[in-house]
N, C-alpha and C positions, 0 to 999 in steps of 0.2 A: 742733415735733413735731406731727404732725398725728396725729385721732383714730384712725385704722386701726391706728397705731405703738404706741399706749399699749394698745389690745386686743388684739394680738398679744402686747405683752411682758405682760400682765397673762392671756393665755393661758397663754405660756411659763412665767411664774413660776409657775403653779397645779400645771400637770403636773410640771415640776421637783420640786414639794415634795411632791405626792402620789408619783414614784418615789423621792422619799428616804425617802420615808414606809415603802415598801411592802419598799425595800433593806436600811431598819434594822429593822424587825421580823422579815425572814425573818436577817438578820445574828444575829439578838440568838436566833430561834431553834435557828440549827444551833448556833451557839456551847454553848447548851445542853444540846442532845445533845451533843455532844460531854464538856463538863462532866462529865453523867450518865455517860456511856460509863467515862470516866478514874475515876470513884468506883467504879465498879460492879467495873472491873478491880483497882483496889486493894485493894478489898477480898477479890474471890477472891484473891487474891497472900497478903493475911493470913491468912484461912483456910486455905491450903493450907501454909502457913512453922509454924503453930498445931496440924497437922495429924500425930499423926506413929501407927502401927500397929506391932502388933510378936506375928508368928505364936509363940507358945510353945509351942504343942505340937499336936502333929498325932496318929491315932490309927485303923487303916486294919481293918474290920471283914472280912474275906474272905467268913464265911457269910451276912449280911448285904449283901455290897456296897455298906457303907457309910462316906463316910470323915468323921472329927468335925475339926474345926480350930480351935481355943481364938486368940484374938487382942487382945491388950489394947490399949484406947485408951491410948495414953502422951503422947497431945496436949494441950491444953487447951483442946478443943471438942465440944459435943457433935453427935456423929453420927446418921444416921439411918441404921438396920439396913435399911430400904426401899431405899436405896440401895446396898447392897454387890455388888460382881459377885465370883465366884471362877472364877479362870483354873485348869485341873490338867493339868498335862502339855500345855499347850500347848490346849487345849480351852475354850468357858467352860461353864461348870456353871452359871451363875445360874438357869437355870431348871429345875436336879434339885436346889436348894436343898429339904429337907426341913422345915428347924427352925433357927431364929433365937433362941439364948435369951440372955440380958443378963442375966449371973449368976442364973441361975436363974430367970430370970420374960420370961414371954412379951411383949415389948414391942418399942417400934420407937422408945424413945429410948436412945443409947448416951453416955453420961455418959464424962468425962475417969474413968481408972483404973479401969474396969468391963473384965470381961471376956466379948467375944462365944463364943457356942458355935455354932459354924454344922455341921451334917448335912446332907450332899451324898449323896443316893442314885445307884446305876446307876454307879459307879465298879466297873470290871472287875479291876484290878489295884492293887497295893500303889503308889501314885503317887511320882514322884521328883522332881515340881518343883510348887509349890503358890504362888497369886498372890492375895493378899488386894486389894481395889479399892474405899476409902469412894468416896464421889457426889463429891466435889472433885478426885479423878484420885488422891491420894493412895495408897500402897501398899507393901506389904512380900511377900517371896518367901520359901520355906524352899523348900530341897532337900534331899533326901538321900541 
């Protein structure tokens, strides 16, 4: 074997191990995304199974125009009030939300067995389908 032959393979062998070098780090990275991704999804999947709402009473103001909607967390998570959207008759109201009260007190943590008070202003009529919406997609409907 002449010396050209052992420079060459002693080329070959360098870049070889630098592309394996370079195949298993980016390997070892997406793998981990991916990891991330799979936890990230189970975990909403727990939150949202933990998750559960329940409109108990509704309450429609006509001289006012305003409708109240009581809703208990019957989950075992706590919610954030910042997140709730209210669907009424097919419309979303999230933003004629007026008042957010969590049994009485103005806040934006919603505790398992606590009951939300939400006031929706600019409702024109006595509504017949009402759609509560926590931030995990979670939700409950009353009609009447």
């Amino acid at each position: 074997m002449g010396f050209s032959v052992s420079v060459t393979f002693a080329i070959f062998l360098v870049a070889f191990l630098a592309l394996s070098s370079i195949l298993v780090s980016s390997y070892d990275y997406r793998s981990n995304l991916i990891d991330d991704a799979k936890e990230i999804r189970q975990e909403r999947m727990l939150n949202e199974l933990q998750t559960d709402l329940e409109i108990v009473q509704t309450s429609y103001n006509p001289t006012l125009d305003i409708l109240t909607i009581d809703v208990d967390n019957s989950g075992s998570i706590t919610l954030d009030t910042d997140e709730i959207d209210v669907i009424v008759d097919g419309r979303m109201q999230t933003g004629n939300i007026t008042s957010l009260l969590v049994d009485g007190a103005d806040t934006t943590v919603w505790a398992p067995e606590e009951t939300l008070e939400i006031k929706v202003s600019g409702i024109a009529s006595d509504p017949t389908r009402i759609k509560v919406i926590a931030g995990n997609g979670v939700s409950d409907c009353y009609g009447t």
